[in-house]
Biopython code that builds the backbone (N, CA, C, O; Angstrom):
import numpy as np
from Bio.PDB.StructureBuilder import StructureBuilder

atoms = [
    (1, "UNK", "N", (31.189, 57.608, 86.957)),
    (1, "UNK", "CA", (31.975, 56.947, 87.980)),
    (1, "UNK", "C", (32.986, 57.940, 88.553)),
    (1, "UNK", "O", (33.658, 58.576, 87.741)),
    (2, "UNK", "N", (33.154, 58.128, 89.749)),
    (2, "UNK", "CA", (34.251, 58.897, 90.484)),
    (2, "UNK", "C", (35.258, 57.739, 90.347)),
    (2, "UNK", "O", (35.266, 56.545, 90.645)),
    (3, "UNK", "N", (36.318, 58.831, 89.619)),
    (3, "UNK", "CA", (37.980, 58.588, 89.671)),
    (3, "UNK", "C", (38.714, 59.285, 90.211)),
    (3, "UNK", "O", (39.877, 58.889, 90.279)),
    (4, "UNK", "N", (38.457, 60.278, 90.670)),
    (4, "UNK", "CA", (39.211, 61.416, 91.363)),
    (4, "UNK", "C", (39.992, 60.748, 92.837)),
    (4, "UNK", "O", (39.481, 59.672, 93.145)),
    (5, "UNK", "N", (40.622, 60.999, 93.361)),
    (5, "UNK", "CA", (41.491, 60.355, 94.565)),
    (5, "UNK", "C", (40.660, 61.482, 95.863)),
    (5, "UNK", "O", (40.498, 62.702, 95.846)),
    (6, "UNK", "N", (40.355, 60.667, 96.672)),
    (6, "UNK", "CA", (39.473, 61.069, 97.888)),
    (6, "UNK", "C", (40.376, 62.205, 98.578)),
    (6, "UNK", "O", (41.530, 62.047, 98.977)),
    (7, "UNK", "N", (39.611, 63.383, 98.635)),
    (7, "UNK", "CA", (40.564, 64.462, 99.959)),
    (7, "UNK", "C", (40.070, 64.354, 101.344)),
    (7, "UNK", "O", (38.939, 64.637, 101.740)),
    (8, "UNK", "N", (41.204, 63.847, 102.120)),
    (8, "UNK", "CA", (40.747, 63.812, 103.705)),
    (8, "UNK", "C", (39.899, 65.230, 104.089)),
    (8, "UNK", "O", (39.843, 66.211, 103.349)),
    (9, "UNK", "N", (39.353, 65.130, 105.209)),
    (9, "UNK", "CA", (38.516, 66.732, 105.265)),
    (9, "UNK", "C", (39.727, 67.560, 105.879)),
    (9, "UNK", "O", (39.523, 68.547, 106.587)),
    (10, "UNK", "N", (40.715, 67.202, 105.636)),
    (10, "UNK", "CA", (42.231, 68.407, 106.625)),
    (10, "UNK", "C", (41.975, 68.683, 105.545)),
    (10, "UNK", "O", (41.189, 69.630, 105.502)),
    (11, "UNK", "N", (42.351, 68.190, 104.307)),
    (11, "UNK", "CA", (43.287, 68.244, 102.820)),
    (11, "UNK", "C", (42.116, 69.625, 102.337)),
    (11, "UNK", "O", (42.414, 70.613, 101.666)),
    (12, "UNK", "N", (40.822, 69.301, 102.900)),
    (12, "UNK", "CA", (39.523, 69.560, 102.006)),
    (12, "UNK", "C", (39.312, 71.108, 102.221)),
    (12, "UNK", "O", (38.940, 72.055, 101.527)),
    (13, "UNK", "N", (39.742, 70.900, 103.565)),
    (13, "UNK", "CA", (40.065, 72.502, 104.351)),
    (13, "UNK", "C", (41.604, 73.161, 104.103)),
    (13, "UNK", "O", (41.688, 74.371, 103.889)),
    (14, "UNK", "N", (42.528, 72.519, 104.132)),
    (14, "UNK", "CA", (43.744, 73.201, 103.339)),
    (14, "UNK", "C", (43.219, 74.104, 102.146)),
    (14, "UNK", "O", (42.986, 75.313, 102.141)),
    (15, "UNK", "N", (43.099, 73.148, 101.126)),
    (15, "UNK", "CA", (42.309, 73.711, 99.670)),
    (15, "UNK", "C", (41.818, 74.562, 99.676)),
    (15, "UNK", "O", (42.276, 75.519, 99.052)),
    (16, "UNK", "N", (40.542, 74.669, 100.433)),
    (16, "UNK", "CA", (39.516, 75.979, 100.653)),
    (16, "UNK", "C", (40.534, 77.222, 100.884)),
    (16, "UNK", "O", (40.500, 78.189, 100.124)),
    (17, "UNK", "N", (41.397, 77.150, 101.917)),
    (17, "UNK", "CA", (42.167, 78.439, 102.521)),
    (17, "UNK", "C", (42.917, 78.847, 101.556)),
    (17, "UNK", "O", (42.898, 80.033, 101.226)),
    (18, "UNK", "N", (43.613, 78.047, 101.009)),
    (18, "UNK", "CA", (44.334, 77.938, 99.804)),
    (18, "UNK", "C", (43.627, 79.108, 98.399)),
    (18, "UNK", "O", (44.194, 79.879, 97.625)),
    (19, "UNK", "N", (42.164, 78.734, 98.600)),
    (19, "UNK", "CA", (41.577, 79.591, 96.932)),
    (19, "UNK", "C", (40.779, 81.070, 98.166)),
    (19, "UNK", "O", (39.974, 81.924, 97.795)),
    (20, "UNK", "N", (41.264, 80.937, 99.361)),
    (20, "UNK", "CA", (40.945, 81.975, 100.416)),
    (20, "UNK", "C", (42.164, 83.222, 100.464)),
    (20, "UNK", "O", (42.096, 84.416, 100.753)),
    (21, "UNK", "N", (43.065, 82.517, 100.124)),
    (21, "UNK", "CA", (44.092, 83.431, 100.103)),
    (21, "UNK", "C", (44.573, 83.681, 98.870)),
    (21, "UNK", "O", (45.780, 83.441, 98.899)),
    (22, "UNK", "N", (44.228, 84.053, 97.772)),
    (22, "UNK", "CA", (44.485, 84.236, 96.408)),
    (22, "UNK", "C", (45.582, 83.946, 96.029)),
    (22, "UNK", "O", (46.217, 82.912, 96.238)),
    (23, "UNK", "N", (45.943, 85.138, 95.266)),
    (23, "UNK", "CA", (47.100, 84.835, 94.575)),
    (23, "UNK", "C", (48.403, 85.217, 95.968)),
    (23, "UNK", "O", (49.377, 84.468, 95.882)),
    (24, "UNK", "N", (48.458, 85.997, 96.859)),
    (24, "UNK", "CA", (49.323, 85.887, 98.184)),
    (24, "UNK", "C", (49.750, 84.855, 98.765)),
    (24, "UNK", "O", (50.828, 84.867, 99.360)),
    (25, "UNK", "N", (48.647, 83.326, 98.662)),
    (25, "UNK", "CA", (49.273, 82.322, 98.727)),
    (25, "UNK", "C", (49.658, 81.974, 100.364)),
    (25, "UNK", "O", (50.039, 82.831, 101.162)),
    (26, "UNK", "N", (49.501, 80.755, 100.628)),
    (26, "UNK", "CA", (49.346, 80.607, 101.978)),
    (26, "UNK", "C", (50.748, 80.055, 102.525)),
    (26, "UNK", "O", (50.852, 78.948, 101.997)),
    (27, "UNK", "N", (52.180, 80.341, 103.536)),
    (27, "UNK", "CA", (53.109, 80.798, 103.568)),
    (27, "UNK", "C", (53.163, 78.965, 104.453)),
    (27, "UNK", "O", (52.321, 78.447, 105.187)),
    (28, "UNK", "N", (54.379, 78.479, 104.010)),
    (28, "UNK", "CA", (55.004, 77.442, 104.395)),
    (28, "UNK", "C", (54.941, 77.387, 106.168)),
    (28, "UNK", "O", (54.812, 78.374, 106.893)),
    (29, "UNK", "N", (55.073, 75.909, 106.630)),
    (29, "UNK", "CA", (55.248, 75.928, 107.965)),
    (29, "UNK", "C", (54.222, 76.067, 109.014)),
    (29, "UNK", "O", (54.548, 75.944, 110.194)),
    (30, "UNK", "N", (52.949, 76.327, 108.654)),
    (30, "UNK", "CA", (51.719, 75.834, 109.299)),
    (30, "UNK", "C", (51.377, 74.062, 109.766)),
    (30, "UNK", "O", (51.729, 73.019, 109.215)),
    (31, "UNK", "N", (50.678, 74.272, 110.813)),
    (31, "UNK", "CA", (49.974, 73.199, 111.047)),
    (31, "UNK", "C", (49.707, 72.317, 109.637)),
    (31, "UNK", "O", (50.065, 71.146, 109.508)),
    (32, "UNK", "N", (49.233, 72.851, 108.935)),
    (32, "UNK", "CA", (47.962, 71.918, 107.395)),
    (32, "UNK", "C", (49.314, 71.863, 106.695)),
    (32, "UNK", "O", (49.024, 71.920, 105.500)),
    (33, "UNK", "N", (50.757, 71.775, 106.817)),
    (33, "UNK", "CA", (52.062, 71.472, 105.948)),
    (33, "UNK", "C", (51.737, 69.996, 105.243)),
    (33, "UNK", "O", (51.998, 69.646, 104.092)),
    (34, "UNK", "N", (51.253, 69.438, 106.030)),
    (34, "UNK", "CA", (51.201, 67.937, 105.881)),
    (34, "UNK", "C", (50.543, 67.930, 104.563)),
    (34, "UNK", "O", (51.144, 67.699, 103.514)),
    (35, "UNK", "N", (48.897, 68.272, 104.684)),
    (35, "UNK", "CA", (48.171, 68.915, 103.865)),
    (35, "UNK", "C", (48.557, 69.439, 102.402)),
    (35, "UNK", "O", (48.276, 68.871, 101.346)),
    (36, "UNK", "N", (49.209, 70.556, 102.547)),
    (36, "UNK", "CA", (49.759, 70.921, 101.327)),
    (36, "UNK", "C", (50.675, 70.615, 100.539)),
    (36, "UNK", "O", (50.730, 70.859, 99.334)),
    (37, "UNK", "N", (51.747, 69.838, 101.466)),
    (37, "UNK", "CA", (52.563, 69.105, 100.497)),
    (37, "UNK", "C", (51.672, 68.001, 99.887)),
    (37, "UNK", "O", (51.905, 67.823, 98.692)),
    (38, "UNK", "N", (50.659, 67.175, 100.439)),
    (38, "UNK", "CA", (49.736, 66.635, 99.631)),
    (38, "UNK", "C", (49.055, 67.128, 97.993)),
    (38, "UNK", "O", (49.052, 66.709, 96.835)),
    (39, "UNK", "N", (48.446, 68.435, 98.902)),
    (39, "UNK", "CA", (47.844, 68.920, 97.622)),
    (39, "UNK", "C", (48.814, 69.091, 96.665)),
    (39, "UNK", "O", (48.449, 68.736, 95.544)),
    (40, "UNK", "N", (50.282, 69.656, 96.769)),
    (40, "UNK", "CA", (51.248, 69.833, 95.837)),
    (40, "UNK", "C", (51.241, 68.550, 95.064)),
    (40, "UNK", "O", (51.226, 68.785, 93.856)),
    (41, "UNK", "N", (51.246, 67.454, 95.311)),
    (41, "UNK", "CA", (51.962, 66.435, 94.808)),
    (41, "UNK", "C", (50.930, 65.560, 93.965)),
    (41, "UNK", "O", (51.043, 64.486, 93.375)),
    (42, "UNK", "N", (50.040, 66.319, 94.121)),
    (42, "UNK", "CA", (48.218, 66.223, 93.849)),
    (42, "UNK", "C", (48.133, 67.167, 92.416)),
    (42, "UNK", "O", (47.054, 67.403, 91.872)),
    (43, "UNK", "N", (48.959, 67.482, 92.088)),
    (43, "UNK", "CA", (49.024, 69.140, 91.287)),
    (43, "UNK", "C", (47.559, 70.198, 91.724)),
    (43, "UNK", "O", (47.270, 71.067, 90.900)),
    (44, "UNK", "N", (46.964, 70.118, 92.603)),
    (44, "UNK", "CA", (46.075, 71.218, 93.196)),
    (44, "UNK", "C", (46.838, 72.146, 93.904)),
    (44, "UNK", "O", (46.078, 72.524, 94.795)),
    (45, "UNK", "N", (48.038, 72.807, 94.039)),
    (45, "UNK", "CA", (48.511, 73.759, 94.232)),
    (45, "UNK", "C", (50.535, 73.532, 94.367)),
    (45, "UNK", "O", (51.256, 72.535, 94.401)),
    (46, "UNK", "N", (50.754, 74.754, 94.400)),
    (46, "UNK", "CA", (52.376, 75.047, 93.312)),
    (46, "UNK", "C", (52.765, 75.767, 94.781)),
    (46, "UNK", "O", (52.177, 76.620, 95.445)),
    (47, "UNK", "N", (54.348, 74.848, 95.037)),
    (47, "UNK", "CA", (55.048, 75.966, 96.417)),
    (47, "UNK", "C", (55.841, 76.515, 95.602)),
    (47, "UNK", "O", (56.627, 76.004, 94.804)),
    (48, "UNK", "N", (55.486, 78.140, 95.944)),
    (48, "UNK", "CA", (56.425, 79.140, 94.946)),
    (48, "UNK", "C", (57.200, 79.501, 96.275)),
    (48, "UNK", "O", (56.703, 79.739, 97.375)),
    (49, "UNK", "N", (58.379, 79.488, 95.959)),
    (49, "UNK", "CA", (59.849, 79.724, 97.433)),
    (49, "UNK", "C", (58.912, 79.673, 98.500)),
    (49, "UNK", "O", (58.256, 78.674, 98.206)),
    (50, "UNK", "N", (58.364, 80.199, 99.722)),
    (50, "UNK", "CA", (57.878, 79.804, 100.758)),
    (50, "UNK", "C", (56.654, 79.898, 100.998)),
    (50, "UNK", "O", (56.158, 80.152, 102.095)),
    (51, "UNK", "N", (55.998, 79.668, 99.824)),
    (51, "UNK", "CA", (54.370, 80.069, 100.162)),
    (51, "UNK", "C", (53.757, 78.817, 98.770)),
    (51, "UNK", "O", (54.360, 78.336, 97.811)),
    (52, "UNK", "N", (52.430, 78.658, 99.226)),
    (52, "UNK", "CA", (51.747, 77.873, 98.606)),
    (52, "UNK", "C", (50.238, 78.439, 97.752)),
    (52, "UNK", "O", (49.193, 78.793, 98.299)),
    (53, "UNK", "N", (50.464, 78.397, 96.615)),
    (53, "UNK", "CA", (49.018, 78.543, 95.650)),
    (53, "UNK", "C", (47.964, 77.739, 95.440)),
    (53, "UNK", "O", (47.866, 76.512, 95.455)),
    (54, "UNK", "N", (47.225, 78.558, 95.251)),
    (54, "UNK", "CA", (46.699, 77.114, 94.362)),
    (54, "UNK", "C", (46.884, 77.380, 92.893)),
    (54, "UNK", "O", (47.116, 78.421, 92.279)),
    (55, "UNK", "N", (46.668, 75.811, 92.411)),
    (55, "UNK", "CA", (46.670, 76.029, 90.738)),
    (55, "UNK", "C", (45.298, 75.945, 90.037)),
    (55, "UNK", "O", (44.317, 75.792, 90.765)),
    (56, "UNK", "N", (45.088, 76.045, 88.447)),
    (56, "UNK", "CA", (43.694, 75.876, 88.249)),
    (56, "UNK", "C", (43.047, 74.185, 88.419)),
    (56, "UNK", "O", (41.924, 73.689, 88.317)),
    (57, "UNK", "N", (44.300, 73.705, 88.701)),
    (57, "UNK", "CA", (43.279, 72.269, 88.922)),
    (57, "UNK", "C", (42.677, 72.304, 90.686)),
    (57, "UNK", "O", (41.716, 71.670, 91.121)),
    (58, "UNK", "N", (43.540, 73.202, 91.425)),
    (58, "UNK", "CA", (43.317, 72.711, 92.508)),
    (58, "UNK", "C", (41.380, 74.105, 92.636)),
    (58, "UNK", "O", (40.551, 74.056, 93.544)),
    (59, "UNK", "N", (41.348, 74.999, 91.486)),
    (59, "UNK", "CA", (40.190, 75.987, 92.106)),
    (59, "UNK", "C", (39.133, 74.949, 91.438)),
    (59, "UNK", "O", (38.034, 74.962, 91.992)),
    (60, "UNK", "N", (39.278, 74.003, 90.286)),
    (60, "UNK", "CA", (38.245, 73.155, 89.562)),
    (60, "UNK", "C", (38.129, 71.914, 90.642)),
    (60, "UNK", "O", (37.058, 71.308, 90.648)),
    (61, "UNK", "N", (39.056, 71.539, 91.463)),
    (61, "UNK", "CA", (38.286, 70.510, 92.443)),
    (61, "UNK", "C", (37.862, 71.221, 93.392)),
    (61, "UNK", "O", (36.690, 70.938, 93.642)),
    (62, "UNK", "N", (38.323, 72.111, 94.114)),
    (62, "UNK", "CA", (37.025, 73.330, 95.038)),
    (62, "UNK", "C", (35.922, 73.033, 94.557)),
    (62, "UNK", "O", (35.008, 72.354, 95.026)),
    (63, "UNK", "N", (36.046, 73.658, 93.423)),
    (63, "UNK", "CA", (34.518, 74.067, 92.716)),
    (63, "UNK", "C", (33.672, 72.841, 92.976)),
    (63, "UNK", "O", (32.600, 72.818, 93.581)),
    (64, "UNK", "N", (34.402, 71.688, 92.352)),
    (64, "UNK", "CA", (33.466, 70.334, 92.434)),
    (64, "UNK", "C", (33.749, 69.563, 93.834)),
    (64, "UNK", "O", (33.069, 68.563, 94.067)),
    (65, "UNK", "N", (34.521, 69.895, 94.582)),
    (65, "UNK", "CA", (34.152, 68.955, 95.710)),
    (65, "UNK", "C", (33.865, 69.661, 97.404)),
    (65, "UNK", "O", (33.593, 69.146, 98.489)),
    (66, "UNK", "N", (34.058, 70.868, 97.009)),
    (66, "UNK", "CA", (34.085, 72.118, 98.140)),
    (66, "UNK", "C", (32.493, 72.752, 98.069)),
    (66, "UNK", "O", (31.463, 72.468, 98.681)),
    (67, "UNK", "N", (32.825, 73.771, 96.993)),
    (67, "UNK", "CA", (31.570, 74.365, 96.794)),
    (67, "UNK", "C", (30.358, 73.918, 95.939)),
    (67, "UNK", "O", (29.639, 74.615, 95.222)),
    (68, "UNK", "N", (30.312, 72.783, 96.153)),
    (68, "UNK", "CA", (28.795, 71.788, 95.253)),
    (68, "UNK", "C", (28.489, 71.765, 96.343)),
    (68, "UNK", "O", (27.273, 71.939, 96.266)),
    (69, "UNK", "N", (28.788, 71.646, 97.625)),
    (69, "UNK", "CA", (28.361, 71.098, 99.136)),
    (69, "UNK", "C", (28.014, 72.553, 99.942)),
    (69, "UNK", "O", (27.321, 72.543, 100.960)),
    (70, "UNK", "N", (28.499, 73.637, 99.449)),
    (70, "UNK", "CA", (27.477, 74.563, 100.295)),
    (70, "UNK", "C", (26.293, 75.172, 99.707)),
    (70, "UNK", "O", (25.549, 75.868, 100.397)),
]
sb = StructureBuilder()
sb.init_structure("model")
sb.init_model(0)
sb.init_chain("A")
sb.init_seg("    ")
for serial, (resi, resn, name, xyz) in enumerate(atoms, 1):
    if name == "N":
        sb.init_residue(resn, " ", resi, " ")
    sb.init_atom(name, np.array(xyz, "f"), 0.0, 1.0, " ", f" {name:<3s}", serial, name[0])
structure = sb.get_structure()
């Protein structure tokens, strides 16, 4: 049974850029803000002072909800 909480396809594409930009981390104040404060609050990624990571939960839902689909 899926329990996981549904990612809009913004959120789905935040994420992706997110494990796109490694550990440099994708820098506060973009368009996808909306987005990432989501994923933050999601624990799929950590705002370190003005930039955003991802964490390992957020590269294990990639894995399963990103890259199962290409």
């Amino acid at each position: 049974m899926w329990n996981e909480p549904y990612l809009e396809t913004c959120c789905r594409s935040a994420l992706h850029r997110l494990l796109l930009c490694t550990d440099a981390g994708r820098p506060a104040g973009y368009k996808d803000q909306p987005c990432l404060t989501r994923l933050e609050a999601m624990g799929l990624c950590a705002c370190r002072g003005d930039r955003f990571v991802i964490t390992d939960a957020g590269r294990a839902r990639h894995a399963q909800d990103i890259r199962s689909c290409a």
